[in-house]
BAMAR-999363 format. One record per residue (C-alpha): x, y, z. Coordinates in steps of 0.5 Angstrom, whole numbers, plus 500, padded with zeros to 3 digits. Example, Ala and Ser with C-alpha at 12.3 -4.5 7.8 and 13.67 -1.06 7.14 Angstrom:
<recs>
525;491;516
527;498;514
</recs>
This chain:
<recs>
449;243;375
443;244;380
439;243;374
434;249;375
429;251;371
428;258;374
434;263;377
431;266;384
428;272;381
433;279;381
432;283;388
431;276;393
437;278;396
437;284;398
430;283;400
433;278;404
438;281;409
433;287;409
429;281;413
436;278;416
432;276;422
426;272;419
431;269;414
435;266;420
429;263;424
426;261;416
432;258;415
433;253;422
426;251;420
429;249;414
435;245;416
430;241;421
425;240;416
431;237;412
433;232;417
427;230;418
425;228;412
431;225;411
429;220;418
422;220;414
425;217;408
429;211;412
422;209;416
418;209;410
424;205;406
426;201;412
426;195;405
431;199;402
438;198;405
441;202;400
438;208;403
439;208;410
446;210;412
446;215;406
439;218;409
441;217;416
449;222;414
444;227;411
440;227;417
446;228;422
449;234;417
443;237;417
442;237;425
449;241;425
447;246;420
441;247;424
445;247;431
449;253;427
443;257;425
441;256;432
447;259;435
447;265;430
440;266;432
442;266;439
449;270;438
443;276;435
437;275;441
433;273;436
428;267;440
427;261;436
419;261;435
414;256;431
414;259;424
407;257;419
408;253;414
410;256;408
407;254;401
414;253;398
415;244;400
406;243;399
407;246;392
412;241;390
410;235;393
403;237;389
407;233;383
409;227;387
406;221;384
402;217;390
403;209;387
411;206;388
416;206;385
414;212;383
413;215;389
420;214;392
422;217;385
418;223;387
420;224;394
427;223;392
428;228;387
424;233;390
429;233;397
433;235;391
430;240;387
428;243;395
437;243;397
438;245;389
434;252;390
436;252;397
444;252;395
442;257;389
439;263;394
445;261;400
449;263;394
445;269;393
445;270;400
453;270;402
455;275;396
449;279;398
452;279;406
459;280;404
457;288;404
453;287;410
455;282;414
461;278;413
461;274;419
454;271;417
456;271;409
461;266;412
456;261;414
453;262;407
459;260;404
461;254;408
454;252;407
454;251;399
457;246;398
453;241;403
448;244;399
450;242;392
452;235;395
446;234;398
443;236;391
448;231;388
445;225;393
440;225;393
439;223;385
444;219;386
440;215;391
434;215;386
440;213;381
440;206;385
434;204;383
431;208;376
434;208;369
439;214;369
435;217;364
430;216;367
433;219;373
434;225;369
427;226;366
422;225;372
428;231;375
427;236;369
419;235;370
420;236;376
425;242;376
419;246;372
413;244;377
418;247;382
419;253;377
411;254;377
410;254;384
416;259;385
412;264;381
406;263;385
407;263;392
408;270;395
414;274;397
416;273;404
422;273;408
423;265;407
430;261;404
423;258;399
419;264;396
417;266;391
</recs>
């Protein structure tokens, strides 16, 4: 369904609860970003009404997600603090073609590739912390499907204004540029690593 080109390699997720604290901060990043992006999209397609109110929910649902990582930071007394860049976003948005409409093509199914992996690892995530922490697995597991659902509106919203198939073509791609970059970047306490 979320059209991956290459599962999350074995051993992510016990890699992951035994880094829990990095992963939680990693994941309020991650969420924030989203809900930027999102803004991103609306300023920079202004001409594009189709797109606002979409893009404009999707933000909204991404701040609360935010703010429910953020408690659970809080909860644990792990500060909130600036992470650096990792290369998982830079890597992908390496393939985004500059000339629009192209462009607007890229962005979008990449905002869905990046919700695509980060259902899968959540996925992983909550089956892992079911043995460690059944609390937080339950955040995990109430996250899967905004994640899937986020995945499925943004190629929606590229549907708006590509040929189906071509939709689906670009994504393929795409899918397999994301796959490459995966493989690349190092392995770190992130939700996108290697």
């Amino acid at each position: 369904m979320l059209h991956l080109a290459q599962p999350t390699r074995p051993g992510w997720a016990a890699y992951a609860v035994a880094h829990l604290a990095d992963i939680l901060l990693d994941h309020a990043h991650c969420e924030k970003k989203a809900a930027s992006t999102a803004l991103g999209l609306m300023f920079r397609y202004e001409e594009r009404p189709e797109l606002q109110t979409p893009l404009s929910q999707l933000a909204r649902e991404e701040l609360a997600h935010y703010e429910e990582v953020i408690e659970r930071l809080t909860e644990r007394g792990i500060p909130f603090r600036r992470l650096p860049a990792g290369g998982y976003a830079a890597g992908l948005h390496e393939a985004v073609r500059k000339q629009e409409p192209h462009r607007l093509l890229d962005n979008l199914l990449t905002c869905a590739i990046i919700e695509a992996r980060s259902c899968e690892r959540m996925q992983l995530l909550g089956e892992e912390l079911e043995r460690h922490d059944p609390q937080l697995a339950k955040l995990y597991s109430g996250l899967l499907s905004s994640e899937a659902r986020h995945f499925r509106r943004y190629v929606e919203l590229a549907e708006l204004y590509f040929d189906k198939a071509q939709v689906h073509a670009r994504l393929a791609e795409l899918m397999q540029h994301e796959a490459e970059v995966i493989a690349r970047i190092p392995v770190e306490p992130r939700l996108h690593c290697g």
